[in-house]
VODOVEX-522677 format. One record per residue (C-alpha): residue in three letters; x, z, y. Coordinates in pm, whole numbers, padded with zeros to 5 digits, always signed. Layout:
BEGIN
ALAXZY
...
REM end
This chain:
BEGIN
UNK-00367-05554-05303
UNK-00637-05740-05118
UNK-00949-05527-04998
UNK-01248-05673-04752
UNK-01587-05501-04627
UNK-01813-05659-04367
UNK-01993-05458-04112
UNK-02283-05492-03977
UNK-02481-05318-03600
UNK-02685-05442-03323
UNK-02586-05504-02986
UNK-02722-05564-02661
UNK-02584-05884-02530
UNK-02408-05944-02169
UNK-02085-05795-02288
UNK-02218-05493-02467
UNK-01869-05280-02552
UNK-01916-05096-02924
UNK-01632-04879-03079
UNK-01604-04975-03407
UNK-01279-04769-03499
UNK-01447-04497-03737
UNK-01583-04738-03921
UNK-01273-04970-03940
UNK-01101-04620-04052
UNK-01369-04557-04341
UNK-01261-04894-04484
UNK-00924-04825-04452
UNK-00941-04511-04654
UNK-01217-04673-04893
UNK-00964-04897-04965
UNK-00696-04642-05066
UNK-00413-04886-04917
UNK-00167-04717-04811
UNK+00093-04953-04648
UNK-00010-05308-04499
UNK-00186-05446-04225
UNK-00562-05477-04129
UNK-00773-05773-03976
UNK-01065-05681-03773
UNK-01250-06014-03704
UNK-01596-06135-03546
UNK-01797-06353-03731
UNK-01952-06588-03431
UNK-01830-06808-03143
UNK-01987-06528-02911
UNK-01802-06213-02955
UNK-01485-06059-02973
UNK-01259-05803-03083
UNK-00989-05627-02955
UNK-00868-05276-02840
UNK-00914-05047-02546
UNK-00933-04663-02409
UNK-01348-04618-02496
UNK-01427-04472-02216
UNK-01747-04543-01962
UNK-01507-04681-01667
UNK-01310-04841-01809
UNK-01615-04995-02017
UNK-01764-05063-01694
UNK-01416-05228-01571
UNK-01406-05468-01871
UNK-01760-05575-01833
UNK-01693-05647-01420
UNK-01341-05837-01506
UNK-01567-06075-01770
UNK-01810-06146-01526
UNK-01577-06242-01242
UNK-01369-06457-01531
UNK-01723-06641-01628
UNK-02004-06520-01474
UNK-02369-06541-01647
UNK-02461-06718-01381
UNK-02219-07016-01409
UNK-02304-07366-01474
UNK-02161-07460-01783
UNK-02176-07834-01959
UNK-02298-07625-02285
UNK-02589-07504-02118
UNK-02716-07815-02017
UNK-02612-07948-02317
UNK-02780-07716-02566
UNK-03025-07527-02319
UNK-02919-07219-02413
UNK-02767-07065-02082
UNK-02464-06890-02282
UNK-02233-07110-02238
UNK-02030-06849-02023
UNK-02039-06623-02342
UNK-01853-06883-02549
UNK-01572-06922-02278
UNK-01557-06506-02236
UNK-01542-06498-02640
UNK-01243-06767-02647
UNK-01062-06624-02351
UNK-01051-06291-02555
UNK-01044-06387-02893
UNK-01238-06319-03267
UNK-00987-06112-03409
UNK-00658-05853-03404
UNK-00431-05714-03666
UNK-00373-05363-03661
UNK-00029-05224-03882
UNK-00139-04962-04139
UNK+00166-04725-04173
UNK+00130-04456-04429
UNK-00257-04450-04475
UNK-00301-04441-04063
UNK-00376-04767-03872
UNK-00097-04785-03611
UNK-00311-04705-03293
UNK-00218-04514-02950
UNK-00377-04211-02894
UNK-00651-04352-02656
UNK-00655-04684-02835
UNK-01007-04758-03012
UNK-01096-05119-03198
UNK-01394-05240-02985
UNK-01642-05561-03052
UNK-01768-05702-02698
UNK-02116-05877-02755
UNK-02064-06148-02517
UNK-02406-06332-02547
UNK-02692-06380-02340
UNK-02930-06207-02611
UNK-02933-05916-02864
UNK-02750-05993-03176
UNK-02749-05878-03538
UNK-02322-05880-03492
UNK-02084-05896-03870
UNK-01775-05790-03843
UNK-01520-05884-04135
UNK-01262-05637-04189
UNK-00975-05724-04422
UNK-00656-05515-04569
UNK-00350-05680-04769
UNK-00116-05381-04855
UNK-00013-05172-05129
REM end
């Protein structure tokens, strides 16, 4: 069985953190699968997904690591290229990556306690973020 839901929230830009894993859950059991494995992916070449303890320092931690890995203030050929100044939020999103797989192992994604599914909002702007979340099980 093949079951996919999109979802949809606003972020802040500049590396904004967001816990997703409730709703990742609710699809889960919407989907009534059982057995399988889940993708969790960003739709955008500014974002990314992957998993972390939620809490504010370490939140904070992640967001200081980015900007000493590509800073906003770092001259980037895309910039000047498309004069958009987020060229830095491209390299952060490819560094990291648009997407994970998480195990599903009866009806419960296969998580660590302190282990949440988080989107990072790596652009230079607000953004109206979609995630696409996808389960192939039984």
């Amino acid at each position: 069985m093949i079951f996919g839901k999109e979802i949809q929230f606003q972020t802040k830009g500049f590396s904004d953190i967001v816990n997703i894993s409730d709703q990742v859950r609710d699809i889960r059991n919407e989907s009534g699968i059982t057995n399988g494995i889940i993708s969790i992916s960003v739709i955008g070449s500014t974002a990314s997904v992957t998993t972390i303890e939620y809490e504010p320092s370490l939140v904070e931690d992640m967001q200081e690591l980015l900007e000493k890995l590509a800073s906003v203030n770092m001259v980037s050929r895309h910039s000047k290229t498309w004069g958009d100044d987020n060229g830095f939020s491209h390299l952060r999103a490819s560094l990291m990556g648009p997407s994970i797989t998480v195990p599903i192992n009866k009806s419960k994604m296969v998580l660590g306690t302190w282990q949440q599914i988080i989107v990072i909002d790596h652009d230079n702007r607000p953004r109206n973020r979609k995630i696409f979340v996808q389960i192939v099980g039984d």
